[in-house]
N, C-alpha and C positions, 0 to 999 in steps of 0.2 A: 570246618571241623576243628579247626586251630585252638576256635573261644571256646565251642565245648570242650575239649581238652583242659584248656586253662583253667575251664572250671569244676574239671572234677567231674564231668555226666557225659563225658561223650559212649560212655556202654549206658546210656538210659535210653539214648537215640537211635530207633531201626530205619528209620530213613529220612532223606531230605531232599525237598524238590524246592529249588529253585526259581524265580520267573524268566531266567535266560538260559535256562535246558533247552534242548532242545524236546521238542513239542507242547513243553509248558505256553501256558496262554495266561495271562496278566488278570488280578485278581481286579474288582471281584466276581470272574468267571468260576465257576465249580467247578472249573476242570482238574486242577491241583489238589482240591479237598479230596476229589471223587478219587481222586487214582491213589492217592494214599489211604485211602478206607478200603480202596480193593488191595490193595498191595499187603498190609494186616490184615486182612480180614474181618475189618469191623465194620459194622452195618452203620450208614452215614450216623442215625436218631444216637450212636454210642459216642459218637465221636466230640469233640470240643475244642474249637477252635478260640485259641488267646491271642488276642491282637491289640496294636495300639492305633490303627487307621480305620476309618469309615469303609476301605476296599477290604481289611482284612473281616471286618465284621460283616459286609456284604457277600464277602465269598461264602461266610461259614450260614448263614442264609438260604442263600442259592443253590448251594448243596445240600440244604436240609440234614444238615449235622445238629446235634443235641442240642448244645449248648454255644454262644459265645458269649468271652470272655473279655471284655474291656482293661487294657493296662492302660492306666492314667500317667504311668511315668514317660512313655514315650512319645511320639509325633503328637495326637491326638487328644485333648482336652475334653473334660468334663462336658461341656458346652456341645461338643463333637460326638459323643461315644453316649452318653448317655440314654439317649433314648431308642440304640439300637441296642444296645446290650441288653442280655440277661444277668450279669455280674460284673460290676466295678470294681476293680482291685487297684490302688493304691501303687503293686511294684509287682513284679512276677512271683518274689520269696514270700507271696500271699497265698501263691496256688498251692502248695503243699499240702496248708492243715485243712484247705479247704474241700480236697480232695482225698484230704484220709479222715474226714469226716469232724474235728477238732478247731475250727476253727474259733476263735474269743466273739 
């Protein structure tokens, strides 16, 4: 909570599971997608999962969430991500306009 704070969004965020919660199970199981789509209430096909690992992009998969979101800036390369992704972004500050519909 700390980085979100630092950054200005920690009221953008209604929740946050971790992989060492307890009953959390290590990605990329759906167990963590799934309980945060029941916990909002949003139906898995709505949801969109942005990751920069091959587990995060496996999890959002395996729980049959909308969309995943490839970040190129973190652990995972081009090389890596690319052909499980449905979108490649460059940095996170990509998902904004891309999601209010604005993007270049």
């Amino acid at each position: 909570m700390v980085m979100l704070r630092w950054f200005g969004v920690e009221e953008l965020v209604d929740i946050i599971v971790c992989g060492d919660d307890p009953g959390s199970k290590p990605k990329p199981h759906p167990h963590n997608a799934i309980l945060i789509c029941r916990v909002l209430q949003v139906e898995p096909e709505n949801a969109v999962m942005v990751g920069d690992t091959l587990a995060d992009l496996g999890m959002a998969r395996a729980a049959g969430l909308g969309a995943a979101v490839g970040v190129l800036s973190g652990v995972g390369g081009l090389d890596h991500l690319e052909s499980h992704a449905d979108i490649l972004i460059p940095h996170v500050g990509s998902l904004l306009p891309i999601f209010l519909g604005n993007e270049d």
